[in-house]
C-alpha positions in Angstrom: 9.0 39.1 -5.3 11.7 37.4 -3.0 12.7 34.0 -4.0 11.7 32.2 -1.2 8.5 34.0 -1.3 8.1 32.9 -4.8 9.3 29.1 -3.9 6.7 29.1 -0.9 3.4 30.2 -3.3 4.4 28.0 -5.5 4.5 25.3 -3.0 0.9 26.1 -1.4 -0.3 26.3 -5.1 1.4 22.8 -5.5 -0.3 21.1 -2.0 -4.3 22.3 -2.5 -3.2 20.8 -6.4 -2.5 17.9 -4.8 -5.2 17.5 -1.8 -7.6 18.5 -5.0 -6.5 15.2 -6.7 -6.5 13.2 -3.9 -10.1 13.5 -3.0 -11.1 13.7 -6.9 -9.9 10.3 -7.0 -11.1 9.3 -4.1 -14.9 9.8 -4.6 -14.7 9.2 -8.6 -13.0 5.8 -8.2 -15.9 4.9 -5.8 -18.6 5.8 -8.8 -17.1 2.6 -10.9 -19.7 0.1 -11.8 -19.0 -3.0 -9.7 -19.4 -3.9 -5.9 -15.9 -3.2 -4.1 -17.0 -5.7 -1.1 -16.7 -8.7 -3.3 -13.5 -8.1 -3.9 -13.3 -8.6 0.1 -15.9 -10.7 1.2 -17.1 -13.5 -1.0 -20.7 -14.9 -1.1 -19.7 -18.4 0.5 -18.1 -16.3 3.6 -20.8 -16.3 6.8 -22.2 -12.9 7.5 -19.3 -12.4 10.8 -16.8 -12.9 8.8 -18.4 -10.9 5.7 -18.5 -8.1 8.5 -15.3 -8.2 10.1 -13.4 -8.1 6.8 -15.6 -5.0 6.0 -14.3 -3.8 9.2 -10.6 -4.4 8.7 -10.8 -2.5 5.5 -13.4 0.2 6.2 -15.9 -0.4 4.2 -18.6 -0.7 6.6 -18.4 3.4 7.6 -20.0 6.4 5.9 -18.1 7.5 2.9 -17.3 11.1 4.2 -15.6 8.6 7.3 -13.8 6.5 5.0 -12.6 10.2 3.5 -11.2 11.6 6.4 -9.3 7.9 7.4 -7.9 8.0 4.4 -6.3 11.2 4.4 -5.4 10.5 7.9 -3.5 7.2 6.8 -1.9 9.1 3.7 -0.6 12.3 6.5 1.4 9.4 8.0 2.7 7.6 4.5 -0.1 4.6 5.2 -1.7 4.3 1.2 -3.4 1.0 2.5 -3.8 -2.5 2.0 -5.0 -4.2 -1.1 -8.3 -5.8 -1.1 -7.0 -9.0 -3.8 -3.5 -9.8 -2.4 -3.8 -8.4 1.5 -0.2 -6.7 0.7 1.3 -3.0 1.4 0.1 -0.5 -1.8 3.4 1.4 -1.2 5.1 -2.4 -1.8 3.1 -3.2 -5.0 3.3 0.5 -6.2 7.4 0.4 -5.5 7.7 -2.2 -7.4 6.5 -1.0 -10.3 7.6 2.2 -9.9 11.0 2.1 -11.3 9.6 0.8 -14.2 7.3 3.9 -15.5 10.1 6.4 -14.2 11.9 4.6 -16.5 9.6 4.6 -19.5 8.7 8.3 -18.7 12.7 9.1 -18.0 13.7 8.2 -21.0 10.8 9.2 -23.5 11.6 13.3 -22.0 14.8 12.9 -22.5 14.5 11.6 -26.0 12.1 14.3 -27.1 14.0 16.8 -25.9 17.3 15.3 -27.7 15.2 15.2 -30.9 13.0 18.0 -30.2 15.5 21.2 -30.0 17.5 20.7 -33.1 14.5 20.0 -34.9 13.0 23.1 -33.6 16.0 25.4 -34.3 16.4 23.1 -38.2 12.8 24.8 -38.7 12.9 28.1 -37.2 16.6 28.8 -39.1 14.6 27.9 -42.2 11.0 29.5 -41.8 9.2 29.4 -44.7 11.1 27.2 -45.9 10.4 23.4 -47.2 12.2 22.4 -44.3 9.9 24.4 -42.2 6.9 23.3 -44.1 7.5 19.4 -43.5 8.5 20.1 -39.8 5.1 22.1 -39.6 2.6 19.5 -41.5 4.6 16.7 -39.3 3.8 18.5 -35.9 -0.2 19.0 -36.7 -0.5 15.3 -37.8 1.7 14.1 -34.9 -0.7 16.2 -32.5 -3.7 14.6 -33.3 -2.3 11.6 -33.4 -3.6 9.8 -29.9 -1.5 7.2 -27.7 -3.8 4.0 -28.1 -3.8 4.7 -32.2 0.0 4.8 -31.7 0.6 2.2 -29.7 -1.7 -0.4 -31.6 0.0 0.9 -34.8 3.7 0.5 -33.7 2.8 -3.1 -32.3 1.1 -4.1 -35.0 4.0 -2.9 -37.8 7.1 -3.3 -35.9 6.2 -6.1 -33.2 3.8 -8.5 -34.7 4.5 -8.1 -39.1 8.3 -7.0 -38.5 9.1 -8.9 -35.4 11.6 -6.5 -34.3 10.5 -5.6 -31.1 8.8 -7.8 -28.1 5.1 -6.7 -28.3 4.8 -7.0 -24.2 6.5 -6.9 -21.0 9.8 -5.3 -20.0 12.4 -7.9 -19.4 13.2 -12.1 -20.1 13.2 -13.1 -17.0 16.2 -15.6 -17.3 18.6 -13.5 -17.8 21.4 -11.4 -16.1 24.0 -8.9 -16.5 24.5 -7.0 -19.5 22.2 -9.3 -21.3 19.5 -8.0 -19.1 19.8 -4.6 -19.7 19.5 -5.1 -23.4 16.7 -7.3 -22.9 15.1 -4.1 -20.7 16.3 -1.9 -23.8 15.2 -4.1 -26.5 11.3 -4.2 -24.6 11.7 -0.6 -23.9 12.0 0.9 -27.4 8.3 0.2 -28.6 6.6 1.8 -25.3 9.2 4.7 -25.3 9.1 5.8 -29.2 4.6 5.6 -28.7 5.5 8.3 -26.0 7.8 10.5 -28.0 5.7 10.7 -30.9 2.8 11.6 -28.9 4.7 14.5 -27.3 7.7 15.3 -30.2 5.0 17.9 -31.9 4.2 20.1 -29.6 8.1 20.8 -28.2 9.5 21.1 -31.6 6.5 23.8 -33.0 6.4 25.5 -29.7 10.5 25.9 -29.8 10.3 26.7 -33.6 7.9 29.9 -32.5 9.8 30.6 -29.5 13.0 30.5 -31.3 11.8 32.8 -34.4 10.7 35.5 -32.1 14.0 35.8 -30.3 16.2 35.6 -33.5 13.9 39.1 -34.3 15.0 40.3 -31.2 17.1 43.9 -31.0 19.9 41.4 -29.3 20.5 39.3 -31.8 20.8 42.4 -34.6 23.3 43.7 -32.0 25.0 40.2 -32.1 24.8 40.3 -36.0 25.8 43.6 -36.3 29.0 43.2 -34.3 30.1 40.5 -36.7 29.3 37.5 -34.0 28.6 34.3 -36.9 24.8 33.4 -37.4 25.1 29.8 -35.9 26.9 31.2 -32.6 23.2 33.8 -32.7 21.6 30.8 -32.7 22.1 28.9 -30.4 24.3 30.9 -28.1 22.1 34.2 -27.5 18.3 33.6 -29.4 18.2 29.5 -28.2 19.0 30.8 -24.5 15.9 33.0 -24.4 13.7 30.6 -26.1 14.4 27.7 -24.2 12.4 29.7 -21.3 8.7 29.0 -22.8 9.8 25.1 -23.2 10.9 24.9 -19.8 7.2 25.4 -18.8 6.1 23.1 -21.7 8.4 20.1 -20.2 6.6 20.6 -17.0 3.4 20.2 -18.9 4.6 17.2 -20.8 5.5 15.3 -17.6 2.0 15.2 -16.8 1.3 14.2 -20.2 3.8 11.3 -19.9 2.0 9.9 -16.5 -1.3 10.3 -18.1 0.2 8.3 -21.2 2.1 5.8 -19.2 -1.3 4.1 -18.6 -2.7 3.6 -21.7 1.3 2.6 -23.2 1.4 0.3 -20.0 -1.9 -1.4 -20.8 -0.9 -1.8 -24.6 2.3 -3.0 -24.2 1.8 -4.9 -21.0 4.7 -3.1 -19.4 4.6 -3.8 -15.7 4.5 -0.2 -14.7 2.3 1.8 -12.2 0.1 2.7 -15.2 -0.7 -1.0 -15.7 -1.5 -1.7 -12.0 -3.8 1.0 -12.2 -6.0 -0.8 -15.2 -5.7 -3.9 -13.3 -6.7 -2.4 -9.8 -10.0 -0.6 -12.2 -11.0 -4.4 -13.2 -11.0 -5.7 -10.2 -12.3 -2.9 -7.9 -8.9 -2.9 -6.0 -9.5 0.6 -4.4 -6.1 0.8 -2.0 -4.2 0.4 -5.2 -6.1 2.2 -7.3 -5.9 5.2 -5.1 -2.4 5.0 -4.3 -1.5 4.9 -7.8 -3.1 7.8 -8.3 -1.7 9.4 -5.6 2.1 8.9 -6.5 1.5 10.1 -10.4 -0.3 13.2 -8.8 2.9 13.8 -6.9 4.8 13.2 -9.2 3.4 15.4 -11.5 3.1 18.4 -8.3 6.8 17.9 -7.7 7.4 18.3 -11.7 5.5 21.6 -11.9 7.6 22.5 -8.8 10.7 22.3 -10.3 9.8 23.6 -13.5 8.6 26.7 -11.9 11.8 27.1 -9.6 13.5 26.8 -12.8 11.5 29.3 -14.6 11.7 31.7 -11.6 15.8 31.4 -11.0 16.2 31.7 -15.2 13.6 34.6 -15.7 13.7 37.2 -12.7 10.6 38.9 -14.4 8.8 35.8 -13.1 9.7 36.1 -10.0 8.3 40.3 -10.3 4.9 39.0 -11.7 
């Protein structure tokens, strides 16, 4: 298959993904307990008033008519107005935004950065009591859950230790460079939950990955021509078996949105994760949908470069 022809699947793949979220999420967050309209209209209000706010945001049509203005609004970038503080979504999501791309940003990058040389430590050493730690480490830290991680890590290093601030993301006094360790200093408790929620699964899946190809008739070739066994390693076998964990860091993105939520809420970071457990308490639909709507794009966009990258590194992709 063509490139382009490849790109364009994926892309069609990537835009029912997405219409398939939207409207999951817009019927589900309609099925929380609560009544939305007082979070518009309070009792005191008379019943014109009552009914022209329901107007002004909607509520008073059919639900398969507040569908269908909805994805109207979202065609032409609208995401709505918030019930609570009458403002923009797109202006309360974009402010938080930077935030959990933050968080996220730098929790990938760190498991990846921790993740490949302990892959390659283990799969140079199979069988090994290197390998055997590495192993017994990955099944614990996959059954390990975010919540029990974040509680844990607050509890030992924030609250007994003191070491790190147990919420928010920045002191709000301060500028310049002691901002940014202030941002740092806040950042290291949310970002570490992450990484040890995802770590396991990258370093077992490169340690199989990387065992296979160091089998492979090209490395014996490599061997066999005298080429040194670290220069195998990581120059011909980690090549090849970096192409499964491509697909896998796609797959962690979406782990790392999903997780941003319940790390936001723990640590009170002020990201889109946390507006979306404050918009579920108070029945603030606009936001809640929105939210949900730029995490499921982000994640679309993520498997859409992953897969580009998987298709231009791996033609045989591209032929299946």
């Amino acid at each position: 298959m063509h490139l382009t022809g490849y790109f364009l699947q994926r892309l069609l793949r990537g835009l029912v993904t997405f219409w398939f979220a939207v409207t999951v999420t817009f019927f589900l967050v309609r099925l929380l307990p609560g009544d939305p309209v007082s979070a518009v209209a309070s009792p005191s209000m008379t019943e014109e008033i009552r009914q022209r706010q329901l107007e002004v945001y909607g509520l008073d049509r059919p639900l398969l008519a507040q569908y269908f203005a909805y994805l109207g609004q979202l065609v032409q970038g609208n995401l709505g107005i918030s019930f609570l503080s009458s403002q923009p979504v797109s202006k309360i999501l974009m402010e938080r935004l930077p935030w959990t791309l933050l968080l996220t940003g730098t929790a990938l990058v760190v498991t990846v950065l921790l993740g490949i040389p302990l892959g390659v430590l283990a799969a140079t050493r199979a069988r090994g009591w290197v390998d055997q730690i590495v192993q017994v480490s990955g099944v614990i830290g996959q059954s390990l859950f975010v919540p029990s991680i974040g509680i844990f890590l607050l509890y030992t290093l924030g609250l007994l230790a003191g070491w790190f601030p147990i919420g928010g993301a920045v002191k709000s006094d301060l500028t310049g460079f002691a901002r940014i360790a202030s941002i740092a200093h806040h950042l290291v408790l949310p970002c570490l939950t992450l990484v040890m929620a995802q770590l396991a699964g990258y370093v077992l899946t490169l340690r199989a990955t990387l065992i296979e190809a160091l089998g492979e008739e090209y490395c014996d070739l490599a061997r066999a021509k005298g080429t040194p066994e670290s220069k195998v390693i990581w120059k011909h076998a980690l090549r090849n078996a970096l192409l499964p964990t491509t697909t896998l860091i796609g797959l962690q993105i979406g782990f790392l949105v999903g997780g941003a939520v319940l790390t936001e809420t723990i640590y009170a970071y002020p990201g889109v994760g946390r507006a979306i457990f404050e918009a579920v308490g108070q029945l603030d639909f606009p936001v809640l949908q929105g939210a949900f709507v730029l995490l499921a794009a982000t994640v679309v966009i993520a498997n859409l470069v992953t897969d580009m990258a998987y298709g231009l590194l791996d033609p045989r992709v591209r032929a299946g």
